[in-house]
Short mmCIF file of the C-alpha atoms (twelve columns), coordinates in Angstrom:
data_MODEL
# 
_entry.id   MODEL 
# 
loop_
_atom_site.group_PDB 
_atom_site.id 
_atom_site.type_symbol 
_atom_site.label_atom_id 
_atom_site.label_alt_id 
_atom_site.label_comp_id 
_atom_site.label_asym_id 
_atom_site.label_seq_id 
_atom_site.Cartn_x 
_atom_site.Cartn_y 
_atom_site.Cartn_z 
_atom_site.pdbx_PDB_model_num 
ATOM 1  C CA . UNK A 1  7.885   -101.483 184.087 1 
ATOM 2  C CA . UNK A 2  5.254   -98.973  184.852 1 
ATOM 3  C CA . UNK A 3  4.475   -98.319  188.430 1 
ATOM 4  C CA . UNK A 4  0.615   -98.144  189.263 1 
ATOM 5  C CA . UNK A 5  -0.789  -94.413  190.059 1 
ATOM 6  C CA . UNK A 6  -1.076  -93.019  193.134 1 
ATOM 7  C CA . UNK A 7  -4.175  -93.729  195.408 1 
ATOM 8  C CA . UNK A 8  -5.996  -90.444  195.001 1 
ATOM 9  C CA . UNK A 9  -4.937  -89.759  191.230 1 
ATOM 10 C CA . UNK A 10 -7.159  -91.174  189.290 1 
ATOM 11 C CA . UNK A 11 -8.990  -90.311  186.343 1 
ATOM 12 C CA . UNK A 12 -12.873 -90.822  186.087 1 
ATOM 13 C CA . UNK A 13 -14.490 -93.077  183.690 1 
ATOM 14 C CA . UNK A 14 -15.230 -91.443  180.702 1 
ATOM 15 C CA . UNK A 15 -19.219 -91.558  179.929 1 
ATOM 16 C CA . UNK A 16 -21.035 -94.809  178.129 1 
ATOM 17 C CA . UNK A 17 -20.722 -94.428  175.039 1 
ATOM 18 C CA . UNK A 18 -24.041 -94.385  173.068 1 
ATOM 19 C CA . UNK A 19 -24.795 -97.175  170.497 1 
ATOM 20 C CA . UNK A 20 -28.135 -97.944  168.592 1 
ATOM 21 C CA . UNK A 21 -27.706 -102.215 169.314 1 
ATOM 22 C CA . UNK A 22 -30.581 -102.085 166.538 1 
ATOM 23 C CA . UNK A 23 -28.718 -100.993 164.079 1 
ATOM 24 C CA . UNK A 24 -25.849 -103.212 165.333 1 
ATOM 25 C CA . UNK A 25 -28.466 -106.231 165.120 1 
ATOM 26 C CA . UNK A 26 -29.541 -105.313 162.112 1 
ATOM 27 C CA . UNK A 27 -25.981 -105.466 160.140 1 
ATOM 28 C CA . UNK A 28 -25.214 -108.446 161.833 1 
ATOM 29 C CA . UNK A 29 -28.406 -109.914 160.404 1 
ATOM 30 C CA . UNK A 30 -27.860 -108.649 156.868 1 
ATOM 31 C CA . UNK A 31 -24.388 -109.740 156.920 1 
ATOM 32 C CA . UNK A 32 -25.711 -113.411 157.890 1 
ATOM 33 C CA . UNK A 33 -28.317 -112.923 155.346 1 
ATOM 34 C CA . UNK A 34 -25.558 -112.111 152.571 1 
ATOM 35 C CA . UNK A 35 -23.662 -115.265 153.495 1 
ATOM 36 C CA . UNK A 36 -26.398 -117.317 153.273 1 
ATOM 37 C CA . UNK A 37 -27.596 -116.078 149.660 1 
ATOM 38 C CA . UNK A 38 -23.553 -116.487 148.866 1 
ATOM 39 C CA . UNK A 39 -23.947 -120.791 150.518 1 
ATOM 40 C CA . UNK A 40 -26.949 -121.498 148.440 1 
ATOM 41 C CA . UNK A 41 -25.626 -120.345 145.260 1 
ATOM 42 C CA . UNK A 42 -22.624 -122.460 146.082 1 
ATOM 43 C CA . UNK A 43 -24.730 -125.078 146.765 1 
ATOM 44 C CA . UNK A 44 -23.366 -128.590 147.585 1 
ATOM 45 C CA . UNK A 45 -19.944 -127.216 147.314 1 
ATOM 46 C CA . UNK A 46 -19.957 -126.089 150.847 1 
ATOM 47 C CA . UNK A 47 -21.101 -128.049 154.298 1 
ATOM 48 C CA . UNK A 48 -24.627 -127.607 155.022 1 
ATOM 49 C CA . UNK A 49 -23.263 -126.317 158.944 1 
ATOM 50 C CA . UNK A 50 -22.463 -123.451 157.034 1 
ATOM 51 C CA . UNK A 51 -26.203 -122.753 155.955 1 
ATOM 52 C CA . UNK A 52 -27.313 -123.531 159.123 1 
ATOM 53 C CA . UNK A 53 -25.360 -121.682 160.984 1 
ATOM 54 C CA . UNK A 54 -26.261 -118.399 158.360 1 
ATOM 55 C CA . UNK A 55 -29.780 -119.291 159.263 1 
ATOM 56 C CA . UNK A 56 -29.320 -119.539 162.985 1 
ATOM 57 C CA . UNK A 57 -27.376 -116.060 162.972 1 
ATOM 58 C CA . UNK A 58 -30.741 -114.580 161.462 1 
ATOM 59 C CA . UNK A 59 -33.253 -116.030 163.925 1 
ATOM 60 C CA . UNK A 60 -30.660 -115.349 166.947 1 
ATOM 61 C CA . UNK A 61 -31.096 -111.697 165.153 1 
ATOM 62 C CA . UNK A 62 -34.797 -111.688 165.283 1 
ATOM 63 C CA . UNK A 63 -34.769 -112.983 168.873 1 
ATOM 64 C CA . UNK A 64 -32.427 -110.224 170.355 1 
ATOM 65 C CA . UNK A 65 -34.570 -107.547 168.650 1 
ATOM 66 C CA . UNK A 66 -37.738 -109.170 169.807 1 
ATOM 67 C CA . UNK A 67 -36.147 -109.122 173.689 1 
ATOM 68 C CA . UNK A 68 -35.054 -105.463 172.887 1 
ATOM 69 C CA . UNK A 69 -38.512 -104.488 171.956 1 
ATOM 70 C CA . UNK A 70 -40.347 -106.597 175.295 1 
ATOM 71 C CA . UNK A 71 -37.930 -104.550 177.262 1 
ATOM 72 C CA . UNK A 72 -38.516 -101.350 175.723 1 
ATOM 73 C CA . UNK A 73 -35.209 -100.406 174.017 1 
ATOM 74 C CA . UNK A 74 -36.668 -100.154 170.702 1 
ATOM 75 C CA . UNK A 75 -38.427 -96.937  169.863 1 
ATOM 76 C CA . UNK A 76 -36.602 -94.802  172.461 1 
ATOM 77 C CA . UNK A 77 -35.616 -91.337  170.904 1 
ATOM 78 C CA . UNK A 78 -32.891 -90.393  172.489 1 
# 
């Protein structure tokens, strides 16, 4: 069993890392995208959930990178 450090010893917290969430938002999208074009060439084979839920993973997509624009986070150069 390990014993908790010392008060005093601690490290600091290592930096944020940086991460483009556009970019992030943008695969998730295109991955959503892909399994939608996958369900309707299945067609009735497969729950129509599944489609919706492919098409509610794109407009959630749209949405965050709407709210990231109002805010400002999109077009930063960093």
């Amino acid at each position: 069993m390990s014993r908790p450090p010392a008060p005093g010893s601690l490290k600091p917290a290592p930096p944020p890392l940086r991460v483009d969430t556009a970019r992030v938002v943008l695969a998730g999208a295109a991955l959503w995208a892909l399994a939608l074009v996958v369900l309707l060439f299945l067609g009735d084979r497969v729950d129509r959930a599944w489609t919706w839920t492919c098409v509610v993973g794109i407009v959630l997509a749209a949405v965050g990178l709407a709210v990231m624009r109002w805010q400002g986070q999109l077009g930063r150069r960093r």
